[in-house]
mmCIF file as gemmi writes it, N, C-alpha and C atoms, coordinates in Angstrom:
data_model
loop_
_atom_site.group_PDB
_atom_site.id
_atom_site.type_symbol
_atom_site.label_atom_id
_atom_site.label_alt_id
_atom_site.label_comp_id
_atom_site.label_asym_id
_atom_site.label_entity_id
_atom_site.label_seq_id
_atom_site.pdbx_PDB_ins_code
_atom_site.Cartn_x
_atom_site.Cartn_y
_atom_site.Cartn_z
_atom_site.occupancy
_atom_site.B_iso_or_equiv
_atom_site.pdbx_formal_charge
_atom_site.auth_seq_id
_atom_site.auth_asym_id
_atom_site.pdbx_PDB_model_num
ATOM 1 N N . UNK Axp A 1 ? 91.397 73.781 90.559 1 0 ? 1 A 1
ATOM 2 C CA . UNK Axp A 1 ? 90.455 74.874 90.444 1 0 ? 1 A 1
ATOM 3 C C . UNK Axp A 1 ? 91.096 76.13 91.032 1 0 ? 1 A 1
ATOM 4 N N . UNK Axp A 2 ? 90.903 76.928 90.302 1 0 ? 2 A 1
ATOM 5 C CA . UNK Axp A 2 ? 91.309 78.36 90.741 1 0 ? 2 A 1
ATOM 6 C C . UNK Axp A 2 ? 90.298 79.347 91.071 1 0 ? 2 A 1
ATOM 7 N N . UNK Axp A 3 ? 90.155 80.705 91.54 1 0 ? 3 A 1
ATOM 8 C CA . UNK Axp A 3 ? 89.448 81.507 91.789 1 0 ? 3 A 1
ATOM 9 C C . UNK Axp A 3 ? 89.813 82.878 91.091 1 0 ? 3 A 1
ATOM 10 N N . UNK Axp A 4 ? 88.842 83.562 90.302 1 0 ? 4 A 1
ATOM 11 C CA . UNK Axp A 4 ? 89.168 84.741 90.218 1 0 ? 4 A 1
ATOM 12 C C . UNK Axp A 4 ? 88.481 85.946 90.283 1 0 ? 4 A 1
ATOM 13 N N . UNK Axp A 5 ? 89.016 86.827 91.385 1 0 ? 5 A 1
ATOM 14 C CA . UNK Axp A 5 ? 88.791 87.292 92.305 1 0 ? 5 A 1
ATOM 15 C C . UNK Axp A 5 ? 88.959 88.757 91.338 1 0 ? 5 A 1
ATOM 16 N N . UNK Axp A 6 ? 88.505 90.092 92.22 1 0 ? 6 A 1
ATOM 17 C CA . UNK Axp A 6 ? 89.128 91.412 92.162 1 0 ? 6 A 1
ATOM 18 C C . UNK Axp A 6 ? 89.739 91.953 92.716 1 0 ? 6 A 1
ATOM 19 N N . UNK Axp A 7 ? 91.041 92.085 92.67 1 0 ? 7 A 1
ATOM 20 C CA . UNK Axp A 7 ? 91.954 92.445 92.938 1 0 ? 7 A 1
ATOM 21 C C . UNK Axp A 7 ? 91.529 93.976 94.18 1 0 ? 7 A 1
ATOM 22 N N . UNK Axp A 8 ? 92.166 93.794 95.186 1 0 ? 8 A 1
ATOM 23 C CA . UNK Axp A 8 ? 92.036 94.899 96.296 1 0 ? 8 A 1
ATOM 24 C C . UNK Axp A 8 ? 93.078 96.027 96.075 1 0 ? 8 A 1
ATOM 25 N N . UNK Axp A 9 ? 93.989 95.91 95.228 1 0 ? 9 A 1
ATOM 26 C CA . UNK Axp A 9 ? 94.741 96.73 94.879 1 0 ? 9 A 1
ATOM 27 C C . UNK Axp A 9 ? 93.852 98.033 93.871 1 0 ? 9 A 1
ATOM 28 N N . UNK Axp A 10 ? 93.083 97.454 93.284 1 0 ? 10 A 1
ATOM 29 C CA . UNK Axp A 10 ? 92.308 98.54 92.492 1 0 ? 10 A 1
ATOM 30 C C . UNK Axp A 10 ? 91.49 99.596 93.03 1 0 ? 10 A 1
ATOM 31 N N . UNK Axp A 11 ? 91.364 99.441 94.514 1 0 ? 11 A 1
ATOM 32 C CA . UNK Axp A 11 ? 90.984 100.461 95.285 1 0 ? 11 A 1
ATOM 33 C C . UNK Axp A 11 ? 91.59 101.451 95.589 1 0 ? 11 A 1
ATOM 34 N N . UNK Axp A 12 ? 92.02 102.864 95.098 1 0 ? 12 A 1
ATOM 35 C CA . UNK Axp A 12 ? 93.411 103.409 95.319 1 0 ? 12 A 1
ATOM 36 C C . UNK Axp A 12 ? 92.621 104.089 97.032 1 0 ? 12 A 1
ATOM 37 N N . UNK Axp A 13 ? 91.703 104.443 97.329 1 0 ? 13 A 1
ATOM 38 C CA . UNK Axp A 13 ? 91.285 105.087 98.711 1 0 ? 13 A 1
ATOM 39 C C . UNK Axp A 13 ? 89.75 103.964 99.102 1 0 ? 13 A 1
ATOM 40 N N . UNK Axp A 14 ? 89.268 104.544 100.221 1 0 ? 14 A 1
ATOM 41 C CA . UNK Axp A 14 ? 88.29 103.685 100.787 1 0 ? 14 A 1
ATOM 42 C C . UNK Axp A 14 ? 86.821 104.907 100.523 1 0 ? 14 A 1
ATOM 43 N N . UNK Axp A 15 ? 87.134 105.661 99.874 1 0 ? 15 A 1
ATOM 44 C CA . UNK Axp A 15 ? 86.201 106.452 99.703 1 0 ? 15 A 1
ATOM 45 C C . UNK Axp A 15 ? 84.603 106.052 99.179 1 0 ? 15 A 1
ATOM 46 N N . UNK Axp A 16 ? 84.899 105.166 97.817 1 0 ? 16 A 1
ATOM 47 C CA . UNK Axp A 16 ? 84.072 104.132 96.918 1 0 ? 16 A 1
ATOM 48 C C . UNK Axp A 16 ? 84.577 102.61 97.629 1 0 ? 16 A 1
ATOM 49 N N . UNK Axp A 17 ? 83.453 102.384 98.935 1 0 ? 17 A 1
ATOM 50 C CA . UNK Axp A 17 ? 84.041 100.799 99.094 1 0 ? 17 A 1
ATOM 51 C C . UNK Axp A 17 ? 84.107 99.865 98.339 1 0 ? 17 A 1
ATOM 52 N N . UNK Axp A 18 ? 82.705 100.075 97.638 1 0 ? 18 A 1
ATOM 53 C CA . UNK Axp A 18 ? 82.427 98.922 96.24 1 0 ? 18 A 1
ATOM 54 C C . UNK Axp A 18 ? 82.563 99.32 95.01 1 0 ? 18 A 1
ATOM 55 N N . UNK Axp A 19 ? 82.444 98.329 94.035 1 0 ? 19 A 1
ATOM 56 C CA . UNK Axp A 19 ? 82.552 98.652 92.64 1 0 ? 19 A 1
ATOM 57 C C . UNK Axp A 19 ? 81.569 97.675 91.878 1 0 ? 19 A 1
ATOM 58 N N . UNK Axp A 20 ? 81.601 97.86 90.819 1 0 ? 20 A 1
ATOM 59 C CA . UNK Axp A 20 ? 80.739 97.23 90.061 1 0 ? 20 A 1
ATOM 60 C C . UNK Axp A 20 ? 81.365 96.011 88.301 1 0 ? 20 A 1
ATOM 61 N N . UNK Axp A 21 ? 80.8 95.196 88.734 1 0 ? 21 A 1
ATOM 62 C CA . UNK Axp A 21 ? 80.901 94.296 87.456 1 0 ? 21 A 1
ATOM 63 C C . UNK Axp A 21 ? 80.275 94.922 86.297 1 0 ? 21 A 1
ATOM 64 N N . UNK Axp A 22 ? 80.678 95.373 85.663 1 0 ? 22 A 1
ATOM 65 C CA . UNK Axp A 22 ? 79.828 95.944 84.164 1 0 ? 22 A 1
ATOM 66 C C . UNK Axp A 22 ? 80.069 94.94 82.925 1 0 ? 22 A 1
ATOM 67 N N . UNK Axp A 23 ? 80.844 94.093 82.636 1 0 ? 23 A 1
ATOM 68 C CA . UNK Axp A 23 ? 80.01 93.29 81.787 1 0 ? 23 A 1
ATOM 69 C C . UNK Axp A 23 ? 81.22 92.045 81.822 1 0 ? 23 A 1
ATOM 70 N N . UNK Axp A 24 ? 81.031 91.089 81.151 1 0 ? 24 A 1
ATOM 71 C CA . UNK Axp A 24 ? 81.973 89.582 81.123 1 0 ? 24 A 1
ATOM 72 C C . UNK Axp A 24 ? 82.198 89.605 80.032 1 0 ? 24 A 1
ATOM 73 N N . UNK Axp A 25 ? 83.046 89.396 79.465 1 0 ? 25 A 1
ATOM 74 C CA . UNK Axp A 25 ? 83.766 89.363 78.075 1 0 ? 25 A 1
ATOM 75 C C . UNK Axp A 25 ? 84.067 87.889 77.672 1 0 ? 25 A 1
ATOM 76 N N . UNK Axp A 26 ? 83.394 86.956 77.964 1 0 ? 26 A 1
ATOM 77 C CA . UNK Axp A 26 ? 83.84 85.348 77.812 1 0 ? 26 A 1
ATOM 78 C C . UNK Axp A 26 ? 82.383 85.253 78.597 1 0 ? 26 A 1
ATOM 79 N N . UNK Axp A 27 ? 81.31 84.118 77.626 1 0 ? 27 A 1
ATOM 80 C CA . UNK Axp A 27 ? 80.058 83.87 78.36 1 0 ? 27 A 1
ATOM 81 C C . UNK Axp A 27 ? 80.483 81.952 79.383 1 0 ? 27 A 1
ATOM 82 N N . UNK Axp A 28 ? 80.056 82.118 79.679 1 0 ? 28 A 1
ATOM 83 C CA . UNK Axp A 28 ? 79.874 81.286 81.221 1 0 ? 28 A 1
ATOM 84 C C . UNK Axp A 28 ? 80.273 79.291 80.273 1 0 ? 28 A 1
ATOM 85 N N . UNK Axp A 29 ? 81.133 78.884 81.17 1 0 ? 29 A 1
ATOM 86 C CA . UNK Axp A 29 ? 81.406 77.749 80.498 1 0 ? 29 A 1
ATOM 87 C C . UNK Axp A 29 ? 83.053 77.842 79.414 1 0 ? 29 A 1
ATOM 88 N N . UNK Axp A 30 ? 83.276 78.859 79.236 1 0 ? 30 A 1
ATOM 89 C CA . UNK Axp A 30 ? 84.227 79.073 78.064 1 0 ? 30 A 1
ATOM 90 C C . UNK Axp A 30 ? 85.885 78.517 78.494 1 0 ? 30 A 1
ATOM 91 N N . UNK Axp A 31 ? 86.284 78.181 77.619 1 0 ? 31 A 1
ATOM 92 C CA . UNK Axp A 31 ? 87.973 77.998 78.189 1 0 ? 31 A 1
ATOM 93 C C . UNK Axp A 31 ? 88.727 79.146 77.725 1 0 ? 31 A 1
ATOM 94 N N . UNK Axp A 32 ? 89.251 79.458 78.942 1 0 ? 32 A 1
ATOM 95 C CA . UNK Axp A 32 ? 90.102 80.513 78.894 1 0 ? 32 A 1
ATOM 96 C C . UNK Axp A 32 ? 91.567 80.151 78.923 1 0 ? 32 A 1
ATOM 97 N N . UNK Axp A 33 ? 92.355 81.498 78.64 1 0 ? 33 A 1
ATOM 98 C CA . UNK Axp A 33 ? 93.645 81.07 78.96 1 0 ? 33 A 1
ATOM 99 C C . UNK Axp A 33 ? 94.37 81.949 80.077 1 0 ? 33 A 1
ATOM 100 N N . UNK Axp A 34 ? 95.075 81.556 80.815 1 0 ? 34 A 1
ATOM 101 C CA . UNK Axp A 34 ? 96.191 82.673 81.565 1 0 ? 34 A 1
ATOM 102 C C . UNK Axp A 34 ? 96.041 83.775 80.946 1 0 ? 34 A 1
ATOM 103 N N . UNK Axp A 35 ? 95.817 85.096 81.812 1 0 ? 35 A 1
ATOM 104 C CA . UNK Axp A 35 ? 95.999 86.465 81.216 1 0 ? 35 A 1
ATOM 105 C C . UNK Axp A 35 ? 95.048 86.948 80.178 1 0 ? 35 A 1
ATOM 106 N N . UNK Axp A 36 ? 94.278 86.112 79.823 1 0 ? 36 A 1
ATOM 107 C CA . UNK Axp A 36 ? 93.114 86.133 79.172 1 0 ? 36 A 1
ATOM 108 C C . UNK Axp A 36 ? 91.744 87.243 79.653 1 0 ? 36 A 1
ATOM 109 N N . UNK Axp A 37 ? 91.663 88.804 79.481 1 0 ? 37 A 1
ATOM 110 C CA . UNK Axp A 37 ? 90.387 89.402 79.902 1 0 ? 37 A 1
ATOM 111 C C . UNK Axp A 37 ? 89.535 88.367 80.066 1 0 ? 37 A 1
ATOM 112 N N . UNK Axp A 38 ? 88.429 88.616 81.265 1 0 ? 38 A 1
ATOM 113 C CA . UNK Axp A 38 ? 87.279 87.921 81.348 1 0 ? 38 A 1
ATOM 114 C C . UNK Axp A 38 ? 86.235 88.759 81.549 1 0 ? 38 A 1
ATOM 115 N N . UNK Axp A 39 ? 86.429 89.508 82.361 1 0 ? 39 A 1
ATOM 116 C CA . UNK Axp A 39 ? 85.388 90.748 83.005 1 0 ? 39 A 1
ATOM 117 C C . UNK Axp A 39 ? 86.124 91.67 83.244 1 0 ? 39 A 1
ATOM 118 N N . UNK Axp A 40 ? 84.773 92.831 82.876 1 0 ? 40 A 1
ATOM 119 C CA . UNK Axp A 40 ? 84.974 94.61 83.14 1 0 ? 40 A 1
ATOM 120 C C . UNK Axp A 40 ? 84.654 94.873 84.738 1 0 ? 40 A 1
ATOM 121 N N . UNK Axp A 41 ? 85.014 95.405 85.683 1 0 ? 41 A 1
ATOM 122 C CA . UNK Axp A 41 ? 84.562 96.447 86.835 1 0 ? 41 A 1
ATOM 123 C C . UNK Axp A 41 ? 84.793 97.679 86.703 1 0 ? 41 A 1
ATOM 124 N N . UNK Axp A 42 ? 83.598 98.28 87.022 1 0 ? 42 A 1
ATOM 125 C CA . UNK Axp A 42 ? 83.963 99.661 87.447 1 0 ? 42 A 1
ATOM 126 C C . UNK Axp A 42 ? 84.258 100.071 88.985 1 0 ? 42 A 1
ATOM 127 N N . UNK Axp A 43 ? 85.703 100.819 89.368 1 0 ? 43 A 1
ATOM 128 C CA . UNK Axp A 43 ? 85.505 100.839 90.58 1 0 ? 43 A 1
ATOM 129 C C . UNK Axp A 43 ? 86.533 102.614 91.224 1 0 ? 43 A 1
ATOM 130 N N . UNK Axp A 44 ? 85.737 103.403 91.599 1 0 ? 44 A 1
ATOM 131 C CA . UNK Axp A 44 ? 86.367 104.753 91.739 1 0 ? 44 A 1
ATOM 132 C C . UNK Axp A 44 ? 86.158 105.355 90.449 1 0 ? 44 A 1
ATOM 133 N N . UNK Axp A 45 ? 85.106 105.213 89.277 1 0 ? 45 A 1
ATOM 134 C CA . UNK Axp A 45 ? 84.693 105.673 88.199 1 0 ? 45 A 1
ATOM 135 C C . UNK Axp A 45 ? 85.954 105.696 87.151 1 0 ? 45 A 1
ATOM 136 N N . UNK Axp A 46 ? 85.903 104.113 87.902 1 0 ? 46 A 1
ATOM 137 C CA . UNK Axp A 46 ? 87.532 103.797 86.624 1 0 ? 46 A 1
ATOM 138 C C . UNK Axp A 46 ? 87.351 102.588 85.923 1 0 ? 46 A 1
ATOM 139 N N . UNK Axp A 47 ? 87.554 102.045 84.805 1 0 ? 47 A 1
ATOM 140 C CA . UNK Axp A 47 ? 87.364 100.575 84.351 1 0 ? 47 A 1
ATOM 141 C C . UNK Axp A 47 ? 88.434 99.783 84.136 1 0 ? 47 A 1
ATOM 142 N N . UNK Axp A 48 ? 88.398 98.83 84.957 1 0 ? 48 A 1
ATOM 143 C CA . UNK Axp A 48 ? 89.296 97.818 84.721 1 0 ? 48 A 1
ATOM 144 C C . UNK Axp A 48 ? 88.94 96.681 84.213 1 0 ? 48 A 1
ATOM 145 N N . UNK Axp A 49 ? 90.204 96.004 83.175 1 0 ? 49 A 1
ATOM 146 C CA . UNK Axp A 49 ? 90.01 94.33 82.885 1 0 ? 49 A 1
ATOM 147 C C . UNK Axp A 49 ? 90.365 93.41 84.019 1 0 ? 49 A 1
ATOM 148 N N . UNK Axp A 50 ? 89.268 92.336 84.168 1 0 ? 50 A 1
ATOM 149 C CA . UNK Axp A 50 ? 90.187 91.243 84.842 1 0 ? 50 A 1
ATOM 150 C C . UNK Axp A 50 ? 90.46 90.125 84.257 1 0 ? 50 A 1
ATOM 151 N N . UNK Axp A 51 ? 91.826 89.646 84.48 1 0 ? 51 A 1
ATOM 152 C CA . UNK Axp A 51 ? 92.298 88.874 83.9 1 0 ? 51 A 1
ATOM 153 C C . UNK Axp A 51 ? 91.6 87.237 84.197 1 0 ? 51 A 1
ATOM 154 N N . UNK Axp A 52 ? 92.479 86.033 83.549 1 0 ? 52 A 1
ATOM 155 C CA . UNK Axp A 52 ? 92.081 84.805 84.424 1 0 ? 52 A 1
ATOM 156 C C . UNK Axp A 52 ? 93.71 84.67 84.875 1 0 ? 52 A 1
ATOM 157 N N . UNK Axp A 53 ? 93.596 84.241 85.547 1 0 ? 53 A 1
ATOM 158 C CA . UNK Axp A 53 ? 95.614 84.037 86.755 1 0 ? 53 A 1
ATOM 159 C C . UNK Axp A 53 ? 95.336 82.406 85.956 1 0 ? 53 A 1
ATOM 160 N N . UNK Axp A 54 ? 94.945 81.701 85.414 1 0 ? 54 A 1
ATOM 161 C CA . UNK Axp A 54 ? 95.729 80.216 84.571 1 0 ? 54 A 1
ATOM 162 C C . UNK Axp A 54 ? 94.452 80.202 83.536 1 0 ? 54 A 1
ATOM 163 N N . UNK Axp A 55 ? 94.579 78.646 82.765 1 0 ? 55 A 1
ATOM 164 C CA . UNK Axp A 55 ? 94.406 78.1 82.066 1 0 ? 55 A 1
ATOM 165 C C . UNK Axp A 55 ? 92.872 77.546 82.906 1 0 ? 55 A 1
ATOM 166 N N . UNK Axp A 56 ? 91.647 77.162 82.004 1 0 ? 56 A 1
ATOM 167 C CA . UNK Axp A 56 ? 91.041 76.659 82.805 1 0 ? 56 A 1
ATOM 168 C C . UNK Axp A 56 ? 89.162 77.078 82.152 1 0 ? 56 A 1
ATOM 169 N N . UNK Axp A 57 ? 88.348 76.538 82.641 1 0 ? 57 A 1
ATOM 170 C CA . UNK Axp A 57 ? 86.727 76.811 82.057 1 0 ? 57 A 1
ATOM 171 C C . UNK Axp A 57 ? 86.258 77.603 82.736 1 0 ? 57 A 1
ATOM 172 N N . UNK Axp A 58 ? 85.767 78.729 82.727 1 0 ? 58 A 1
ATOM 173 C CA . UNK Axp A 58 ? 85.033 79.465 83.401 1 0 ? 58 A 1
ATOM 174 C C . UNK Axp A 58 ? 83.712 79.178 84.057 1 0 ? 58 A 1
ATOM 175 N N . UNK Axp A 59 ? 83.649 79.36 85.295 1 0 ? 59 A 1
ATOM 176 C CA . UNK Axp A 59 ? 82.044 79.114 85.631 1 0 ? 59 A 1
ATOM 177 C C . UNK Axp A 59 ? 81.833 80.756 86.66 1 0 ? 59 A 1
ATOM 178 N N . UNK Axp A 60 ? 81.049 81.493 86.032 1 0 ? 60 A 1
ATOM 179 C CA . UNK Axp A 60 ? 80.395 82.474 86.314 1 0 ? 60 A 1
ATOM 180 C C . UNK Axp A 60 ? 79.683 82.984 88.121 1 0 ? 60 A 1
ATOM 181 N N . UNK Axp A 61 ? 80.147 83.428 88.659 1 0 ? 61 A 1
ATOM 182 C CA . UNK Axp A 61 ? 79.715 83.55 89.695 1 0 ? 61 A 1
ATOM 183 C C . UNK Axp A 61 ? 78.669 85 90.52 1 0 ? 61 A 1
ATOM 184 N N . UNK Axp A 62 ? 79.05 85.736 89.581 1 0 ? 62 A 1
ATOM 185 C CA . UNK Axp A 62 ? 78.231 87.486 89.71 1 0 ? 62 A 1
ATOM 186 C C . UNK Axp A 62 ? 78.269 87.662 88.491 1 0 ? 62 A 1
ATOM 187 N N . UNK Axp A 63 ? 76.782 88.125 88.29 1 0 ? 63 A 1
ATOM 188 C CA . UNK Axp A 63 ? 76.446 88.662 87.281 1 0 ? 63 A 1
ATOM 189 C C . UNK Axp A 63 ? 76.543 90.428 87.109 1 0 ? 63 A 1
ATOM 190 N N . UNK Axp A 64 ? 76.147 90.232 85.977 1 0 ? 64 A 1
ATOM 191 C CA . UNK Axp A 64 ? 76.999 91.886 85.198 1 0 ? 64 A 1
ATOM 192 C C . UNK Axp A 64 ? 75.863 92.404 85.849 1 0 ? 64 A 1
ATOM 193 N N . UNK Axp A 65 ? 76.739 94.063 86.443 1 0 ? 65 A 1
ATOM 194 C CA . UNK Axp A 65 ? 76.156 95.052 87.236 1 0 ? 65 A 1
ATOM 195 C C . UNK Axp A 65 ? 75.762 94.518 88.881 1 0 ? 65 A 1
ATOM 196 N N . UNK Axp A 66 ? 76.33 93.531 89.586 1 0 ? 66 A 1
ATOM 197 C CA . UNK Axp A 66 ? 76.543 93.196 90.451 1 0 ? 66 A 1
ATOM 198 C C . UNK Axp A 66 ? 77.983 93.986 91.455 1 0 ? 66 A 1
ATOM 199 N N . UNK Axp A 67 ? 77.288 94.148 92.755 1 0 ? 67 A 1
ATOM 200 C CA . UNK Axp A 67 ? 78.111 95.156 93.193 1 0 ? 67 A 1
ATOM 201 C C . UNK Axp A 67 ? 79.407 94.121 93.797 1 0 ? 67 A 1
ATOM 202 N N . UNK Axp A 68 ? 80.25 94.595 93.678 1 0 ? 68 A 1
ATOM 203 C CA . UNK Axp A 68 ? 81.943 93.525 93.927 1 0 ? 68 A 1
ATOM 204 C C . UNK Axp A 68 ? 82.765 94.775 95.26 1 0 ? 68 A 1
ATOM 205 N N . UNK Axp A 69 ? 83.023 93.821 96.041 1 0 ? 69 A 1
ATOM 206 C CA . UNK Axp A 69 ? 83.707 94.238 97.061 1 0 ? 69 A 1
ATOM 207 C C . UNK Axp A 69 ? 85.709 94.119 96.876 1 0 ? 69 A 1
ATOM 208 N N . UNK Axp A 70 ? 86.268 94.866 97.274 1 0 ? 70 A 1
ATOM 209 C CA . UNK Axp A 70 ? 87.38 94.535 96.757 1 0 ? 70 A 1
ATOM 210 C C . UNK Axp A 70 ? 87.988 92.827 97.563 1 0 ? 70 A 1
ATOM 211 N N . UNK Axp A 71 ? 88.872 92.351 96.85 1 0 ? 71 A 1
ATOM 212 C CA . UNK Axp A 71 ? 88.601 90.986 96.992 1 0 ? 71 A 1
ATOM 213 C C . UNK Axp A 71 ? 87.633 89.409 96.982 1 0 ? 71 A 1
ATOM 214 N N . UNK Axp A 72 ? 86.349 90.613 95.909 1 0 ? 72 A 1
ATOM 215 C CA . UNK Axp A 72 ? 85.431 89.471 95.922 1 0 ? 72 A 1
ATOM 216 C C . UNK Axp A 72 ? 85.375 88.601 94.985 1 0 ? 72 A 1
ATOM 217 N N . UNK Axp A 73 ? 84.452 86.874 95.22 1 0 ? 73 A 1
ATOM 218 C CA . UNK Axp A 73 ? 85.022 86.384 94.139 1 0 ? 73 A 1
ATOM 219 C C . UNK Axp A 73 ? 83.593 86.437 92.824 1 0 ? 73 A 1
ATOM 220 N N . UNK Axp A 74 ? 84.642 86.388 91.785 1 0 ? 74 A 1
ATOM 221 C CA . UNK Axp A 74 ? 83.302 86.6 90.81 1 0 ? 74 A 1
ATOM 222 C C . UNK Axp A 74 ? 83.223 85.226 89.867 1 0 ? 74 A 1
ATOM 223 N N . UNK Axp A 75 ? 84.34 84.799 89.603 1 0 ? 75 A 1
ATOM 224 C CA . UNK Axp A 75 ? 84.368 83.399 89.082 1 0 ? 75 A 1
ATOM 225 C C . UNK Axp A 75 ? 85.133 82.63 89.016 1 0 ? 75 A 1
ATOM 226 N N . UNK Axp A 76 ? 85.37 81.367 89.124 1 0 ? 76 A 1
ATOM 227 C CA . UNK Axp A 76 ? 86.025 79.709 89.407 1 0 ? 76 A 1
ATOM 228 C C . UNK Axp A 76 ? 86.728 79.522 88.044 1 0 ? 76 A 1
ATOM 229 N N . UNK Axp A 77 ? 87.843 78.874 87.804 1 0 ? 77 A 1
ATOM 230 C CA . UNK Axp A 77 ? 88.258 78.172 86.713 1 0 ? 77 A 1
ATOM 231 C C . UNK Axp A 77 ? 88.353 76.745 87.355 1 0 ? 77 A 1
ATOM 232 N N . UNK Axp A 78 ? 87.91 75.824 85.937 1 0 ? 78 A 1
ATOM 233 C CA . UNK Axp A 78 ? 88.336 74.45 86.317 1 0 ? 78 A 1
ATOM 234 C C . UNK Axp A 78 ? 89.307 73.792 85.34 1 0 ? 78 A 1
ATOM 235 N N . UNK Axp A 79 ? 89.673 72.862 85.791 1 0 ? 79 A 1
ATOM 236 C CA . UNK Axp A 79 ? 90.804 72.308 84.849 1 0 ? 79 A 1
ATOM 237 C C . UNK Axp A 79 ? 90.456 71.421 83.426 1 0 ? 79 A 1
């Protein structure tokens, strides 16, 4: 099982601590692949994709428009 998280790098200042999940692009349960978009954030009025880091089923952990801290986790892959 893996975790995938938002990346703390996408914070370029501490100005905007949080950001926001704006929508999932793969609904809950799905097999994904490595590098595969899963979810949108908005964070510093910027949008980013997040990827999945492996192979694996998605199980959903924050829902869209849920506020995300940098490094938070939003959803699990399983094998």
């Amino acid at each position: 099982m893996s975790d995938i998280k938002v990346d703390e790098a996408l914070w370029a200042s501490s100005i905007f601590p949080e950001g926001t999940l704006v929508r999932w692009l793969v609904p809950d349960g799905t097999q994904v692949a490595a590098g595969h978009g899963v979810a949108v954030v908005r964070i510093e009025d910027a949008l980013h994709e997040i990827t999945a880091p492996s192979d694996g089923r998605i199980a959903i952990v924050a829902g869209e428009n849920s506020v995300v801290d940098p490094g938070a986790l939003i959803a699990t892959l399983s094998e």
